[in-house]
MIDOSE-1310 file (N, C-alpha, C; in nm, 2 decimals, decimal comma, always signed):
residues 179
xxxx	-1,83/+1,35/+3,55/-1,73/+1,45/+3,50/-1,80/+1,59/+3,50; -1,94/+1,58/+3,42/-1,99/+1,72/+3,44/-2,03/+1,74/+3,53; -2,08/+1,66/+3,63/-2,14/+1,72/+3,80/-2,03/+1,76/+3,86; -1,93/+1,75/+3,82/-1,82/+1,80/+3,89/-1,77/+1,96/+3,83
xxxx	-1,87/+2,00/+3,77/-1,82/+2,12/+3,66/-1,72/+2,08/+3,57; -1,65/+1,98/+3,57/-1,53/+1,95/+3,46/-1,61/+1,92/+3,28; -1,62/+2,02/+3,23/-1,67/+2,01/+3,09/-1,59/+1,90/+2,97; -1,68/+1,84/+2,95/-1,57/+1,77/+2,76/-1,53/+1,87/+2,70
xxxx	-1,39/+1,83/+2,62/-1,37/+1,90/+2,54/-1,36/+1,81/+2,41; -1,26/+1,88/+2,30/-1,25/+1,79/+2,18/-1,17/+1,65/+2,22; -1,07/+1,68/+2,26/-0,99/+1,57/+2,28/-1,08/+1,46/+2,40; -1,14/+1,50/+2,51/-1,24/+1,42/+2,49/-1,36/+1,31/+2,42
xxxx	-1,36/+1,40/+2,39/-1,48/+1,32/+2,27/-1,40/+1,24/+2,15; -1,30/+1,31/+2,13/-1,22/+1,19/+2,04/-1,18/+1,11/+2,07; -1,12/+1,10/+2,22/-1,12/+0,96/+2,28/-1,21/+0,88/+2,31; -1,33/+0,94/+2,32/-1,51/+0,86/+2,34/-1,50/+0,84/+2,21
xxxx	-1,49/+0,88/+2,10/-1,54/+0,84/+2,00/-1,42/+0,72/+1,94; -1,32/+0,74/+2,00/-1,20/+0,65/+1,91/-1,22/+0,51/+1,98; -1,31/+0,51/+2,14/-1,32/+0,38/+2,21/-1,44/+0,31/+2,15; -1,52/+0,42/+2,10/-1,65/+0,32/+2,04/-1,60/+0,28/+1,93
xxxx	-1,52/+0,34/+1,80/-1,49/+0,28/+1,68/-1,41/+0,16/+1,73; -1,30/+0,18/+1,84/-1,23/+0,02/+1,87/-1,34/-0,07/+1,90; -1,43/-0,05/+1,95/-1,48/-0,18/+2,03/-1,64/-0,18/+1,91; -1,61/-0,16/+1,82/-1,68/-0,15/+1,67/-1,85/-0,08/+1,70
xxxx	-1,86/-0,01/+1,86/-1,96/+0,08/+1,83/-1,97/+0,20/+1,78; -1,97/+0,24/+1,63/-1,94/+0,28/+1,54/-2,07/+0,38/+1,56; -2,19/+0,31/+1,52/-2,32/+0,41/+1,55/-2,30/+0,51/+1,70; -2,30/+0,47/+1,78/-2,29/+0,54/+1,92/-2,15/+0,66/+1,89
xxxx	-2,06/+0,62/+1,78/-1,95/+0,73/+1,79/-1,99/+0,84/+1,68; -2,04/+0,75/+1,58/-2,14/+0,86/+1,53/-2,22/+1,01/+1,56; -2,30/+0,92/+1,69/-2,42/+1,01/+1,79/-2,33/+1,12/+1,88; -2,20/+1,06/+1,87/-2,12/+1,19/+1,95/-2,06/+1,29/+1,86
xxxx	-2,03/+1,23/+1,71/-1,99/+1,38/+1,65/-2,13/+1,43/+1,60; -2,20/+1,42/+1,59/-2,38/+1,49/+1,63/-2,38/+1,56/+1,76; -2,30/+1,51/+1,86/-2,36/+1,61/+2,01/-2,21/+1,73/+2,01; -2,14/+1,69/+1,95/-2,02/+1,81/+1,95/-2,07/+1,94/+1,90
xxxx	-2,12/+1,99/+1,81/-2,18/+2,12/+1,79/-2,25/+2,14/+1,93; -2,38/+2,07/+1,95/-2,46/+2,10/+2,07/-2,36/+2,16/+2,20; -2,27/+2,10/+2,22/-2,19/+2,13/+2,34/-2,10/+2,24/+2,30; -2,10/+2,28/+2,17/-1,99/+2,41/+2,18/-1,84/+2,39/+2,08
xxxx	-1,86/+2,24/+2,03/-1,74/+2,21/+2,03/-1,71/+2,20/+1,85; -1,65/+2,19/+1,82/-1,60/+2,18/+1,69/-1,51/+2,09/+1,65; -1,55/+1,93/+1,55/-1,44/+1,82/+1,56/-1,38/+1,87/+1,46; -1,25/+1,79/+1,49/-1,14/+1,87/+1,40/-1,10/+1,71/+1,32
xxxx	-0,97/+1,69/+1,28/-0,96/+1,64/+1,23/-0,86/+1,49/+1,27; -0,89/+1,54/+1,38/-0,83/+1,34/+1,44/-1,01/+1,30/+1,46; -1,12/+1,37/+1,51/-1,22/+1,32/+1,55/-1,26/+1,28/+1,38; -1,30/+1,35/+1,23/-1,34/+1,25/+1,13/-1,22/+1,18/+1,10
xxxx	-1,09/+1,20/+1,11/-1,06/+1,07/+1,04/-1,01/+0,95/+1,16; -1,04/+0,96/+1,24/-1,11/+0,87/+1,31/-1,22/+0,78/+1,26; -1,33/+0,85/+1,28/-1,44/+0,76/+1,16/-1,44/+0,71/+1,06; -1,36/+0,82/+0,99/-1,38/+0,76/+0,88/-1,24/+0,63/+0,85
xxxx	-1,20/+0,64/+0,90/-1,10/+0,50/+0,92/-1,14/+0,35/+0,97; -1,25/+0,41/+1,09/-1,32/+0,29/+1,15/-1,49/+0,22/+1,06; -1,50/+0,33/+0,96/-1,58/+0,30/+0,87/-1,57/+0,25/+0,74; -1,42/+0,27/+0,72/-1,34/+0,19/+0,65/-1,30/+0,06/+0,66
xxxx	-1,22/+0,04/+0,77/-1,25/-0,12/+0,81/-1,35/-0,18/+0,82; -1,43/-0,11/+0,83/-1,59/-0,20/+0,85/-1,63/-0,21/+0,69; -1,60/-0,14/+0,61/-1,66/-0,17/+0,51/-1,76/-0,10/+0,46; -1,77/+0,04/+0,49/-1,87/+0,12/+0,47/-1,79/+0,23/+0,42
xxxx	-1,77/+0,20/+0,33/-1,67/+0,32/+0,24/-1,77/+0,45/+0,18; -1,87/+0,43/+0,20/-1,98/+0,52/+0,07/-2,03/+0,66/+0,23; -1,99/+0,55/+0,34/-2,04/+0,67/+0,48/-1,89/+0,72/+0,52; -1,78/+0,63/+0,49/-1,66/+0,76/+0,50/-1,65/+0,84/+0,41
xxxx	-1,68/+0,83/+0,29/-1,67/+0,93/+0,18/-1,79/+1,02/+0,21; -1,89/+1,02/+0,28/-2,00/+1,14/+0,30/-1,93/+1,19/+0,46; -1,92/+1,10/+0,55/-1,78/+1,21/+0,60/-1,69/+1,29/+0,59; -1,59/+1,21/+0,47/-1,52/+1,32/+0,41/-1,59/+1,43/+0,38
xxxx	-1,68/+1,42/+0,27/-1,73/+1,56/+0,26/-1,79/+1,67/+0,38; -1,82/+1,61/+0,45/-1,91/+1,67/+0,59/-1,77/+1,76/+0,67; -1,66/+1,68/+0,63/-1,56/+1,70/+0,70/-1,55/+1,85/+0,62; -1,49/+1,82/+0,49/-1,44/+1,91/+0,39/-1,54/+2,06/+0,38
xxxx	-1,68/+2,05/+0,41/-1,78/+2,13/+0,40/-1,75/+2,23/+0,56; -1,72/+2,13/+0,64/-1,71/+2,21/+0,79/-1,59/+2,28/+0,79; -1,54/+2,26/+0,68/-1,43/+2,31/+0,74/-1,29/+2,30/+0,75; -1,26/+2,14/+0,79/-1,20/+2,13/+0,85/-1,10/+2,00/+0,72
xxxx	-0,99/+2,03/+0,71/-0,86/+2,01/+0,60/-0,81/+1,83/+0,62; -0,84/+1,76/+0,54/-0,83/+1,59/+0,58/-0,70/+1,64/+0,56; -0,63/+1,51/+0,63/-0,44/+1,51/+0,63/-0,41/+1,39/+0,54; -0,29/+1,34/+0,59/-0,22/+1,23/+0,49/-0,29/+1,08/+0,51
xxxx	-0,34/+1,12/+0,67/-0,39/+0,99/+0,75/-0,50/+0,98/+0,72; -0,55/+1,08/+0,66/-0,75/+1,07/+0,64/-0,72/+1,00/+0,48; -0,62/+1,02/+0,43/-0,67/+0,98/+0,27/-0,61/+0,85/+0,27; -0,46/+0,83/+0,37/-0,42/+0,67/+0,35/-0,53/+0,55/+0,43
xxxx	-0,61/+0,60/+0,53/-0,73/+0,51/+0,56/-0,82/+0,50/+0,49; -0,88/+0,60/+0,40/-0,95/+0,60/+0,26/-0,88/+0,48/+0,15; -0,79/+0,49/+0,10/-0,69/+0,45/+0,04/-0,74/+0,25/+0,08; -0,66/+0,25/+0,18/-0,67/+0,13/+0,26/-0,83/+0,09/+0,24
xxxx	-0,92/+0,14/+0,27/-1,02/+0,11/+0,28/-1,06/+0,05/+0,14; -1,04/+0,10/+0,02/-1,05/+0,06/-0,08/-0,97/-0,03/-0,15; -0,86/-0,02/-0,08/-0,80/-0,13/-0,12/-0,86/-0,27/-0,10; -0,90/-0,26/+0,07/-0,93/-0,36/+0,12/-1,07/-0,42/+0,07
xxxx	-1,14/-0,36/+0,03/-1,25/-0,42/-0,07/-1,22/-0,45/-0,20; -1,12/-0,44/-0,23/-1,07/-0,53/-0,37/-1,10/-0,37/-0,49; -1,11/-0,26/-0,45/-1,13/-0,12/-0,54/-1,02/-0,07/-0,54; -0,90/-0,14/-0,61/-0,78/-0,02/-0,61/-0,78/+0,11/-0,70
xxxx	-0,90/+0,08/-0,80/-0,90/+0,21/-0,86/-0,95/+0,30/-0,82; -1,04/+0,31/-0,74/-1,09/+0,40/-0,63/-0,98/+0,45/-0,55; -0,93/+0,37/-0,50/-0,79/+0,40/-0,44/-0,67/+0,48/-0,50; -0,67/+0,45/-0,61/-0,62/+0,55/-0,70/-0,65/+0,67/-0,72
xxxx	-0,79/+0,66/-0,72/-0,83/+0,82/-0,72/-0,80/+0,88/-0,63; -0,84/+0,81/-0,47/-0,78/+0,94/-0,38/-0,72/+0,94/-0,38; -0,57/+0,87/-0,44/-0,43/+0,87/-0,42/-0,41/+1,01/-0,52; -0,49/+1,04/-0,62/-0,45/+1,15/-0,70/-0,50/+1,29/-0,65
xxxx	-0,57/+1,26/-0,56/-0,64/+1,40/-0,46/-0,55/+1,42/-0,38; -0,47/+1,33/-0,34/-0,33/+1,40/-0,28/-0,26/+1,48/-0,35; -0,22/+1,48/-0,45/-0,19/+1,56/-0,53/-0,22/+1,70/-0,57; -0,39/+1,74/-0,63/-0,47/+1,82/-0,58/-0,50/+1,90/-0,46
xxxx	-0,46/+1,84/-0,33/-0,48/+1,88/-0,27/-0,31/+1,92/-0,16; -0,22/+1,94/-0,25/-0,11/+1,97/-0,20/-0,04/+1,88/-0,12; -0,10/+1,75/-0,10/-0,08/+1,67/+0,05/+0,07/+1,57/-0,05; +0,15/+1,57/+0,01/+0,25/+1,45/-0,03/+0,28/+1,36/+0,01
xxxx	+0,23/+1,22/-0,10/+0,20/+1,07/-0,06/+0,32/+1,01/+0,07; +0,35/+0,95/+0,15/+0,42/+0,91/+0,22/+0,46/+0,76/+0,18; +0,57/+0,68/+0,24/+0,55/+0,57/+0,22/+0,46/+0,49/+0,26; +0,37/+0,48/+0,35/+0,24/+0,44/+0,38/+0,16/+0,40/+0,26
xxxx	+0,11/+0,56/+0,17/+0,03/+0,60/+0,06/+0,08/+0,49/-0,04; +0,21/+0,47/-0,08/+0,30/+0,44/-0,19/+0,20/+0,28/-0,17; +0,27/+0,22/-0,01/+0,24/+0,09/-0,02/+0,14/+0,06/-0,01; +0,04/+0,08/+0,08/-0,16/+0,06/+0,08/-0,13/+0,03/-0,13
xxxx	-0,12/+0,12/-0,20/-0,18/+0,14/-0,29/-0,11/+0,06/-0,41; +0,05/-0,02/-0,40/+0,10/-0,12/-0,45/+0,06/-0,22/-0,38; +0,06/-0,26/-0,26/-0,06/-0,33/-0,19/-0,18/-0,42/-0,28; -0,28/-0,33/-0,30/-0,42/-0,30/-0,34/-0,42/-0,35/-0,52
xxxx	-0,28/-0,27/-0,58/-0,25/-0,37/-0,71/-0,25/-0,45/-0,73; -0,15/-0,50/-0,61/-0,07/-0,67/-0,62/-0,18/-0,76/-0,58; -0,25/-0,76/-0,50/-0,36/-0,87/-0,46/-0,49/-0,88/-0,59; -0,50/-0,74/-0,64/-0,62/-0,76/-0,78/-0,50/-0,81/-0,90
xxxx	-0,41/-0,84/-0,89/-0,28/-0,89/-1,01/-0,30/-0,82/-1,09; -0,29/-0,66/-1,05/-0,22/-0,61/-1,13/-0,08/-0,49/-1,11; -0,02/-0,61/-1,15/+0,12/-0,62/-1,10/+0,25/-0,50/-1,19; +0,24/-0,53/-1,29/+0,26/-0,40/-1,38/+0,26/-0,27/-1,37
xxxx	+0,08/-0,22/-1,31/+0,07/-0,10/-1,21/+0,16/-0,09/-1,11; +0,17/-0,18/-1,01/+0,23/-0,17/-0,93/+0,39/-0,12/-0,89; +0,45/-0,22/-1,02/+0,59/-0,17/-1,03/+0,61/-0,04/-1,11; +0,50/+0,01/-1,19/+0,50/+0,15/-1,25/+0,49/+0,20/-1,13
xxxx	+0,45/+0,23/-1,02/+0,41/+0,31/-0,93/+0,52/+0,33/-0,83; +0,60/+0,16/-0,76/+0,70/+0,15/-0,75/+0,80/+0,25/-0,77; +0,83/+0,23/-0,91/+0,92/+0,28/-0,96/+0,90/+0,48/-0,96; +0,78/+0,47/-0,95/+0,77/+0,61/-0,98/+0,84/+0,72/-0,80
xxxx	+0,77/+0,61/-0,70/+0,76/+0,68/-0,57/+0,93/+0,70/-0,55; +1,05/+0,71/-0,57/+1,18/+0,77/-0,55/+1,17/+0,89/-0,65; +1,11/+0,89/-0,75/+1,12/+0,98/-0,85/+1,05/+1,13/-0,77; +0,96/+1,05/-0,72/+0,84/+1,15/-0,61/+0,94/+1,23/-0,48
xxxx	+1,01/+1,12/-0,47/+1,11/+1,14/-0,37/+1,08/+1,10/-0,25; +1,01/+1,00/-0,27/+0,94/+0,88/-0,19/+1,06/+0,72/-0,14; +1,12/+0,71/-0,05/+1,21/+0,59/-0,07/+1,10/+0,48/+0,01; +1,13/+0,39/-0,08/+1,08/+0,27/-0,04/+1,12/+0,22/+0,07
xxxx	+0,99/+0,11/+0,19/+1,10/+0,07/+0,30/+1,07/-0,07/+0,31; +1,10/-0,13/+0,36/+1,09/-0,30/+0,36/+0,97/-0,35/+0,35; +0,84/-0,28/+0,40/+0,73/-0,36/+0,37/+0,66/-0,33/+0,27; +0,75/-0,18/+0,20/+0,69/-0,16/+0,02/+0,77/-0,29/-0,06
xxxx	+0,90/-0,29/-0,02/+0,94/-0,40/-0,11/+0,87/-0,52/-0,07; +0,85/-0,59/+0,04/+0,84/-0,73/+0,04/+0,70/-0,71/+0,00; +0,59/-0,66/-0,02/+0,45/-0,61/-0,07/+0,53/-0,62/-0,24; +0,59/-0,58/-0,26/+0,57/-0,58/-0,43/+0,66/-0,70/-0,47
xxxx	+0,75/-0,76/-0,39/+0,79/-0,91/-0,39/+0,69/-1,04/-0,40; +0,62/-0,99/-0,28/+0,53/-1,09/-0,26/+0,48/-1,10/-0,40; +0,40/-0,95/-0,47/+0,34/-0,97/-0,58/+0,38/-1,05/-0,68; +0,52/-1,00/-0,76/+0,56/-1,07/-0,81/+0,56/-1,25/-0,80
xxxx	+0,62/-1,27/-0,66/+0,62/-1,41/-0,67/+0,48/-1,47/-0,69; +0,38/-1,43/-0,61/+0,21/-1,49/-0,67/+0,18/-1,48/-0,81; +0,23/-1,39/-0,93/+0,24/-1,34/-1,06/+0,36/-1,49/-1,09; +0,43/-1,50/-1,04/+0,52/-1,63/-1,08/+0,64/-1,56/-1,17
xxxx	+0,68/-1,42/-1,11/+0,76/-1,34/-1,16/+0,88/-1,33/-1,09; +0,95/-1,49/-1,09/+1,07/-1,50/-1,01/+1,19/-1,33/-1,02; +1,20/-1,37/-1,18/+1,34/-1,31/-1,20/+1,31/-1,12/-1,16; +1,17/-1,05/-1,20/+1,14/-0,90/-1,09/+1,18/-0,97/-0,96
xxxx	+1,09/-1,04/-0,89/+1,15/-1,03/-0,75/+1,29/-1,03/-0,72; +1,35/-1,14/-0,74/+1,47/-1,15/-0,70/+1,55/-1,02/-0,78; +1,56/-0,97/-0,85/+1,59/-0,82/-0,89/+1,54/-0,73/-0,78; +1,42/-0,74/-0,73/+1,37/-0,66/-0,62/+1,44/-0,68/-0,46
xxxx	+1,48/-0,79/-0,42/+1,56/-0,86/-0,37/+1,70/-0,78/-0,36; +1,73/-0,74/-0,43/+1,90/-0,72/-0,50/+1,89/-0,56/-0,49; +1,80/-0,53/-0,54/+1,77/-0,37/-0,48/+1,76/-0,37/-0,33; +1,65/-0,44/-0,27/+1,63/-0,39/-0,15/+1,74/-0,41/-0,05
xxx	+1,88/-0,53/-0,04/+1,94/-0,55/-0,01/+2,10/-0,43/-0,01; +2,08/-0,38/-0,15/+2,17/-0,24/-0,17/+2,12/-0,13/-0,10; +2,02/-0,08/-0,05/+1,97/+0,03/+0,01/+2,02/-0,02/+0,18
């Protein structure tokens, strides 16, 4: 590509970098947001939350959070997608309260939770059983002006029924069925 004079650009490299986090070479995608200054270029913000999403599934939450910063320091403005992969990520290690926290940095930071945000983070409740949270939060996201969609409800169903909380569910049931 360069012997041909055809230079990388960003969207380049975010595709190099989005094939190495698929195919879980995560270090090597690394090495490339390291060579993007060198070349002129500036990652924006599909290139970190990219990483930091694929650093997330892996389980290295403490190097997406020093991304984020690196991110936030260069510059460059995380979106809804950088904090629900954060989110997720913490969930998925069994830390919903961490999860909660970035859930409140949305806030701080002007960004408005989506249904995505809502569920990762009733999600992340229901599997640590705490289930109470969950329907508080539930209940809060229409208030937000957030409407629930079928896999916030069957996510806070499920919970209930593992809680052995027939009579919420099937009340959840009876809502989700009216909408």
């Amino acid at each position: 590509m360069m012997k041909d004079d055809c230079q990388p650009n960003v969207v380049t490299f975010n595709n190099l970098i989005n094939g190495y986090c698929k195919s879980g070479k995560i270090d090597k995608a690394l090495c490339l947001l390291k060579d993007m200054p060198l070349k002129g270029l500036t990652p924006n913000v599909v290139t970190y939350t990219t990483l930091i999403d694929s650093l997330c599934k892996n389980a290295k939450l403490d190097k997406a959070l020093e991304k984020l910063k690196e991110m936030q320091n260069n510059g460059v403005a995380p979106d809804i997608i950088t904090y629900n992969s954060l989110m997720d990520g913490f969930c998925e290690a069994g830390r919903p309260v961490e999860a909660l926290d970035v859930f409140s940095l949305l806030v701080d930071k002007r960004l408005l939770p989506n249904v995505h945000s809502y569920t990762i983070i009733i999600k992340g409740l229901c599997n640590k059983g705490l289930i109470t949270d969950a329907d508080e939060l539930f209940k809060k996201m229409e208030d937000n002006g957030c409407s629930p969609n079928d896999f916030t409800f069957n996510t806070l169903i499920r919970g209930f029924l593992d809680c052995k909380d027939i009579s919420r569910a099937l009340e959840l049931v009876s809502i989700m069925r009216s909408k």
